[in-house]
C-alpha positions as CSV (number, residue, x, y, z in Angstrom):
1,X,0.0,0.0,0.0
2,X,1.3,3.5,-0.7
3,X,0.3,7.3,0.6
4,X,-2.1,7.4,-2.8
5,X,-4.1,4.6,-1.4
6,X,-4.6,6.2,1.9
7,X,-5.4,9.3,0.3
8,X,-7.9,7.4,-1.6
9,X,-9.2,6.1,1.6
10,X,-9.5,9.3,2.8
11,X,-13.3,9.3,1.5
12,X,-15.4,6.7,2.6
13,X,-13.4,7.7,6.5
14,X,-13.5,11.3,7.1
15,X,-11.4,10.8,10.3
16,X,-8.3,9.4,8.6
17,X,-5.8,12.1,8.8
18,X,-2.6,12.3,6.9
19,X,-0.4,14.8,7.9
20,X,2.7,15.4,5.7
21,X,5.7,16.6,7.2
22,X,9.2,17.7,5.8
23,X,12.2,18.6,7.3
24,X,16.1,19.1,5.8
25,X,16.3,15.3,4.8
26,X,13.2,13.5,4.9
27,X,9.2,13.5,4.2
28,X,7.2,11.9,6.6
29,X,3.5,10.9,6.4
30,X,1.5,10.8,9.6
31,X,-1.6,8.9,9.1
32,X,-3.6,7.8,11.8
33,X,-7.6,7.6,12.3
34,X,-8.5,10.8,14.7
35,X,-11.1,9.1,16.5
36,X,-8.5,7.0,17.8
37,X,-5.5,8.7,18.2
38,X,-5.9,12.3,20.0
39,X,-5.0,15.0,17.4
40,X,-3.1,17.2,20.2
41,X,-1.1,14.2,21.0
42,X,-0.1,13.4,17.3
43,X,1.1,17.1,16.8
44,X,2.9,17.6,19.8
45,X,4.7,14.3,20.5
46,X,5.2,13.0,16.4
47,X,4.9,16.2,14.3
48,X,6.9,18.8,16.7
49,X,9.8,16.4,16.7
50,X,10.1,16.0,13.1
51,X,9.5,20.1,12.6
52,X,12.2,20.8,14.7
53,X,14.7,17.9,12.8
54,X,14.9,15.6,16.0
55,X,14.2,13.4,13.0
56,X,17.0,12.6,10.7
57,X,15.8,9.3,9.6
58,X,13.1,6.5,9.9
59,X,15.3,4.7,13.0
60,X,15.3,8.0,15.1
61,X,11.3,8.3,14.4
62,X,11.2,4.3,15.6
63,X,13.3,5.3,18.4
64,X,11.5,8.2,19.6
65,X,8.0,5.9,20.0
66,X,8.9,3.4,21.2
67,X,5.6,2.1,21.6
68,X,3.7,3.3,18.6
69,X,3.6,1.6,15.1
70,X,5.4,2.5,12.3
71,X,5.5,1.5,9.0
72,X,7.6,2.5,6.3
73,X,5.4,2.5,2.3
């Protein structure tokens, strides 16, 4: 599955959210349903990092949640 699929997705579930994020040497999708995951929580733990290029690569992300479930398309 790529990020078109989930974009396709995108209208038969209005809460899945992809947010796109890119910093000095990578892009990074967010994509997570909103009536799960808390917005608030998504844009300050997972999108503040990569903004402010904590995030150098997909291992750092992995690192940094340790618990969370990432997937690489």
């Amino acid at each position: 599955m790529n990020i078109e699929n989930f974009r396709l997705l995108q209208k038969y579930s209005p809460d899945l959210k992809i947010r796109e994020i890119k910093n000095d040497k990578l892009t990074i999708n967010v994509i997570y349903f909103e009536s799960i995951c808390d917005s608030n929580t998504v844009n300050n733990f997972i999108l503040r990092s990569i903004n402010e290029n904590t995030i150098k690569s997909i291992n750092d992300l992995k690192n940094k949640i340790t618990n969370g479930n990432i997937k690489e398309i």
